[in-house]
N, C-alpha and C positions, 0 to 999 in steps of 0.2 A: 612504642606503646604495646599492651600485650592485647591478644586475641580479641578478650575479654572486655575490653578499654581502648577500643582503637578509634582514630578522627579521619577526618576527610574534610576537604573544601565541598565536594560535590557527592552523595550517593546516587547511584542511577541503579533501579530497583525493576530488575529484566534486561537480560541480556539477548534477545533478540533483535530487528533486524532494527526496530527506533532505537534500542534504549544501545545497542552499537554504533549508530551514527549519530547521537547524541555525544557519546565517548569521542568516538573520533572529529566532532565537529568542534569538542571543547577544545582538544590538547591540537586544533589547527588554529586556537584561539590564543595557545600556551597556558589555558587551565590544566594543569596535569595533576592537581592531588584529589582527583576523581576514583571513587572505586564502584565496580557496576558489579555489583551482586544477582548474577544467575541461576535459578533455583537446578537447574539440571545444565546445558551444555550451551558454550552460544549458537544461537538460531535452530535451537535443540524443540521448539514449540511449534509453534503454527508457522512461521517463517518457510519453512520448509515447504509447505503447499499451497506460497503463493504459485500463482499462472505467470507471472514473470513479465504482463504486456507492459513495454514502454509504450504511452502515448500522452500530448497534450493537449486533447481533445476535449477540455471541458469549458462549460458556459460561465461556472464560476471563475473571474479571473486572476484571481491568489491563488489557486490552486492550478491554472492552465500557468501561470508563471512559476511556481513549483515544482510543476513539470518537465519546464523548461529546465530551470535548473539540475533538477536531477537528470537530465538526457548531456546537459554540457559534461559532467563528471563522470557518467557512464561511457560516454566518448574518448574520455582520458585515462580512463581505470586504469590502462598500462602504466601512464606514466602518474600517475598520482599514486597508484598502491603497488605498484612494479609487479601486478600479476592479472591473471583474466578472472573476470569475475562473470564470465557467461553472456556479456549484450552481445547480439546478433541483429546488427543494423537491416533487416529486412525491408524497412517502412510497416508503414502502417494508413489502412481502406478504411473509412466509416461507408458505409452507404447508407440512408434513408427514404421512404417512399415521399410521394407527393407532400401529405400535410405536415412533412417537417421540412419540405425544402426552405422556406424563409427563413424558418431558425436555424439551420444547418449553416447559409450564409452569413447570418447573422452573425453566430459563433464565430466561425473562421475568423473575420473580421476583426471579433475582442481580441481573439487569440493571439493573432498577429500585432494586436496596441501593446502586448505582455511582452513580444518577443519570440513569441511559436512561429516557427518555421511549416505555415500549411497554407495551404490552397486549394480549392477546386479541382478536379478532374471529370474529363468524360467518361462515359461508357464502354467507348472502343475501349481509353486507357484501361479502365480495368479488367474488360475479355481478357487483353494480352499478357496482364500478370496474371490471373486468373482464369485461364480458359477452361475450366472443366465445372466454373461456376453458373446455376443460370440467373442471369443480370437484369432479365425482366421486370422485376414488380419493383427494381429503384428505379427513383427520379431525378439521384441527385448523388454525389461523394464527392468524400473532403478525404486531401490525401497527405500525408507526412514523410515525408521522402529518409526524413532522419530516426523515424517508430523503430519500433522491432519487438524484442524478447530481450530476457536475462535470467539469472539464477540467482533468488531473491538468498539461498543457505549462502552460498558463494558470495555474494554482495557482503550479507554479516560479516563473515568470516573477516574478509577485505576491509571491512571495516577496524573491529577486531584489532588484527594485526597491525594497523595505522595508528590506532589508540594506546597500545602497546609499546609502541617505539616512540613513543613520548613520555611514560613513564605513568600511564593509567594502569591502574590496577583492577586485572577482570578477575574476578571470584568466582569458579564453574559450581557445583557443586554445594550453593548457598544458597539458601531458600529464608528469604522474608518473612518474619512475620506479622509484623505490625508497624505501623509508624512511632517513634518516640515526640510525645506534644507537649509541650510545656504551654499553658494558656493559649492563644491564639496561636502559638508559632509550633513547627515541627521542627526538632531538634536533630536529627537522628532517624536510625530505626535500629527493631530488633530482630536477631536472626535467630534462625531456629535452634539452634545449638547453647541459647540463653547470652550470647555475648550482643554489645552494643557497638555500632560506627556514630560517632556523632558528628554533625554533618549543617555545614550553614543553609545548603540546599540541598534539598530528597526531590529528584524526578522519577516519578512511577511511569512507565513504559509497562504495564503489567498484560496489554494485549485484551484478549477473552477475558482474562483472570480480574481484570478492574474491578468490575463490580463488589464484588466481593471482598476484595482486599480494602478499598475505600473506605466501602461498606461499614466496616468496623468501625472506623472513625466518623460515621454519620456524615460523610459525603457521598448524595445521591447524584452518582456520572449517570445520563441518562442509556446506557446502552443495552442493546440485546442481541445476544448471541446468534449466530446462523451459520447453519451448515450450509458448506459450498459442495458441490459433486463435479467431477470431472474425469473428461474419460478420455482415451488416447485411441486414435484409429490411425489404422495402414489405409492407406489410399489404394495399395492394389497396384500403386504404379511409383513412377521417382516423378513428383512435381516441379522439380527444379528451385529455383529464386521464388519463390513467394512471399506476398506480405503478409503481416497480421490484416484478419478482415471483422470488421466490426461490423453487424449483420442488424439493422435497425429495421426491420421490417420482418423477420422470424424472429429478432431476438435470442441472437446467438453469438457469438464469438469462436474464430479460431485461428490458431497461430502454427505456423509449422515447429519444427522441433530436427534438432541437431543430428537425430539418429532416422528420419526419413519418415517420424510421422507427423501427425498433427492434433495438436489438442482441443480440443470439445469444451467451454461452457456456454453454460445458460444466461442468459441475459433480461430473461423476464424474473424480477425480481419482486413483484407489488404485494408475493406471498412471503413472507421469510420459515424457514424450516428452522424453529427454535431449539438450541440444542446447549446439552453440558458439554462443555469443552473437556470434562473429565472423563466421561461416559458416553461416545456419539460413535456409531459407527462407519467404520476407516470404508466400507465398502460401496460399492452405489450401489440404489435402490434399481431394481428390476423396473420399476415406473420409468427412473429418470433414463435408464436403456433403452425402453420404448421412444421414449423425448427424442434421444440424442439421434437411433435412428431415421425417425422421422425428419428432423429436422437439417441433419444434415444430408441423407438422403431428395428432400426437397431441394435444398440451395447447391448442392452439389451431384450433380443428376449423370457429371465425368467423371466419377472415379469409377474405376475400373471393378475393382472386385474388393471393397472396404472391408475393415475387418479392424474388430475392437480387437485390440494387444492389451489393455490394461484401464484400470480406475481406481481412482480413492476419493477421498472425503475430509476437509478442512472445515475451519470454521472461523468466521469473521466477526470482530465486533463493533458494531452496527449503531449510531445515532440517529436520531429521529427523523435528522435534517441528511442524513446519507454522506455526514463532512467530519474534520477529525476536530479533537478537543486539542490544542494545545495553546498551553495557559497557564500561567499561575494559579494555582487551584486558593480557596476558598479560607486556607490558612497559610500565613508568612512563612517564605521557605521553601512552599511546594511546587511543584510546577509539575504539570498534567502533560501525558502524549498518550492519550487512547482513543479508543473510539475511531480508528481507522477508515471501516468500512470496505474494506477491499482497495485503498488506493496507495497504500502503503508501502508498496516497491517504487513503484516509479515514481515518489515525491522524495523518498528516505533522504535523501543527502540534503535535502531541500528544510526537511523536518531538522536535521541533526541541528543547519545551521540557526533554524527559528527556537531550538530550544538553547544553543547557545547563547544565542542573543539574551533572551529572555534571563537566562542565568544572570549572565554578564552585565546587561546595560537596561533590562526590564522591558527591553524595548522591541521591534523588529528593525533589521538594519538596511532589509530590502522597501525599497515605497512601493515595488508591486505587490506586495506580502506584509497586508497590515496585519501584526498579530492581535489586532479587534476584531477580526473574521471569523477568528477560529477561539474566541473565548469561551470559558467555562459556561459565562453566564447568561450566553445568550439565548439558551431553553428556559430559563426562570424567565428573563426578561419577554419572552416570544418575539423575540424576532433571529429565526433560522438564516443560516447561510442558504440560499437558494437562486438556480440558475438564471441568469434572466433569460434565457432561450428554451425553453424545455419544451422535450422531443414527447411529442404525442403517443403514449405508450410502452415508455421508456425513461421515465420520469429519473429513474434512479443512475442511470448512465452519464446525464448533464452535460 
């Protein structure tokens, strides 16, 4: 077929780190006449500033089972994509004060019905990982011995390349413009160059960009945009083995990092900093400096002589209910992966497989991951995905 006139079994529209393990989740399916149209490079977008924490620390249990999943394949990344794709098995700390310790147990508990590998820990336990933290105002942690970190670019890529040696076709340099709809059903779309792919199923993966792009078509995905900040600090000394610490009582987060430092976010989320993902600035706010000192300063009272080396600024797109769309969208043919909300590394292979699924058999193929969790419809309907354990103050962490 020429340029102008080309077909697919599947378009997959964004080539970042879903709409890559979407690709590689089909062609480990043996769908291979899939083509993912990337408007600039893959994992060329937001992908890039994810914070990279694996953990399956959540109260919802399709998504603590998700997590799971994506940490079994992150484990095997050598031998599944024959290259490193960045996980640094550190573990992974939550702590909580007093009025979350029932829900904290509680969690663990789901967690472990999914298949999450966590438990419990003392205080001593985590002086000894963490000696230079002060452990005071918890009451309580939940520990992951298999957590860590990765490199959400490096993940795509691996993806990518998996997709590739099946006989997917990734389009760098192709930029979307519209869905092609005939009556109820999407046919297609068209790129910007004025040629068509026609296509029995279009997965939009479009990230931030959803709204918008939807948009056109009179589907309102509920999301909104937000800037994330994040800052990287020298501890002033060599911390050794560390794990990621999930800090429910400041509300913070931080994870060591490969080159001897450790990264800074925020965790109190109940404000969202609204932002164009075309137009938001790469730098952090002199406010959120203040924050990060404080804050980390407070919980960490042993570092020796800290000192920011570095920050920038991403931007997440956000659902009501703080959980992702993926779905068969609202006309025949479509199927939805946006609406992220910041958990989109550590579920990614999890997601690739549910939107295979979805392609393939309509269905979800895992029973811990009913794809009715994660439906389109369940903001019109009102009834939200939501924690059944939720941490007092921290609503958005789950």
């Amino acid at each position: 077929m020429t340029e102008q006139n080309s077909t697919a079994s599947v378009v997959i529209v964004g080539g970042g780190l879903e709409g890559a393990a979407a690709a590689w989740a089909l062609g480990q399916r043996g769908i291979t006449d899939v083509v993912v149209c990337e408007r600039d490079t893959v994992g060329g977008g937001m992908t890039g500033k994810s914070s990279g924490i694996v953990r399956c620390h959540y109260g919802v249990s399709s998504l603590a089972a998700m997590a799971a999943v994506g940490l079994e394949v992150f484990e095997k990344a050598e031998e599944i994509f024959g290259t490193d794709i960045g996980f640094r098995q550190t573990g992974y700390v939550v702590g909580v004060g007093e009025p979350n310790v029932e829900n904290l147990r509680k969690s663990l508990a789901a967690q472990r019905e999914v298949g999450v590998q966590t438990e419990e820990i003392d205080v001593v336990e985590v002086a000894r990982m963490w000696p230079t933290a002060d452990l005071e105002p918890f009451a309580a942690f939940g520990w992951e011995e298999r957590g860590g970190y990765g490199d959400a670019y490096q993940t795509a890529q691996a993806f990518a390349a998996a997709a590739r040696a099946t006989g997917i076709r990734i389009r760098q340099g192709t930029a979307v413009t519209e869905l092609l709809v005939d009556g109820d059903r999407v046919t297609g779309v068209r790129l910007a160059d004025g040629s068509t792919i026609s296509a029995d199923t279009v997965v939009v993966a479009t990230g931030v960009w959803s709204k918008p792009f939807l948009g056109r078509h009179g589907i309102d995905v509920p999301i909104s945009v937000h800037r994330e900040q994040i800052v990287m600090i020298h501890p002033g000394e060599d911390l050794g083995e560390v794990p990621v610490f999930s800090d429910l009582v400041s509300l913070q987060y931080v994870r060591p990092d490969v080159r001897g430092e450790i990264l800074f976010g925020n965790s109190d989320l109940q404000e969202l900093q609204i932002a164009d993902p075309d137009n938001y600035s790469n730098r952090v706010d002199s406010d959120f400096v203040d924050l990060t000192v404080d804050k980390v300063g407070t919980r960490f009272p042993g570092f020796t002589e800290p000192a920011i080396t570095s920050s920038y600024a991403g931007c997440y797109d956000v659902t009501p209910d703080w959980n992702p769309i993926i779905s068969a969208g609202p006309l025949d043919g479509l199927v939805l992966a946006v609406g992220f909300s910041g958990h989109g590394f550590k579920i990614s292979p999890a997601v690739g497989r549910l939107i295979a699924d979805l392609v393939v058999d309509g269905r979800s193929s895992d029973p811990r991951i009913p794809e009715s969790d994660f439906r389109f419809t369940r903001f019109a309907e009102r009834d939200p995905l939501k924690t059944r354990f939720p941490y007092v103050g921290a609503g958005e962490m789950r």
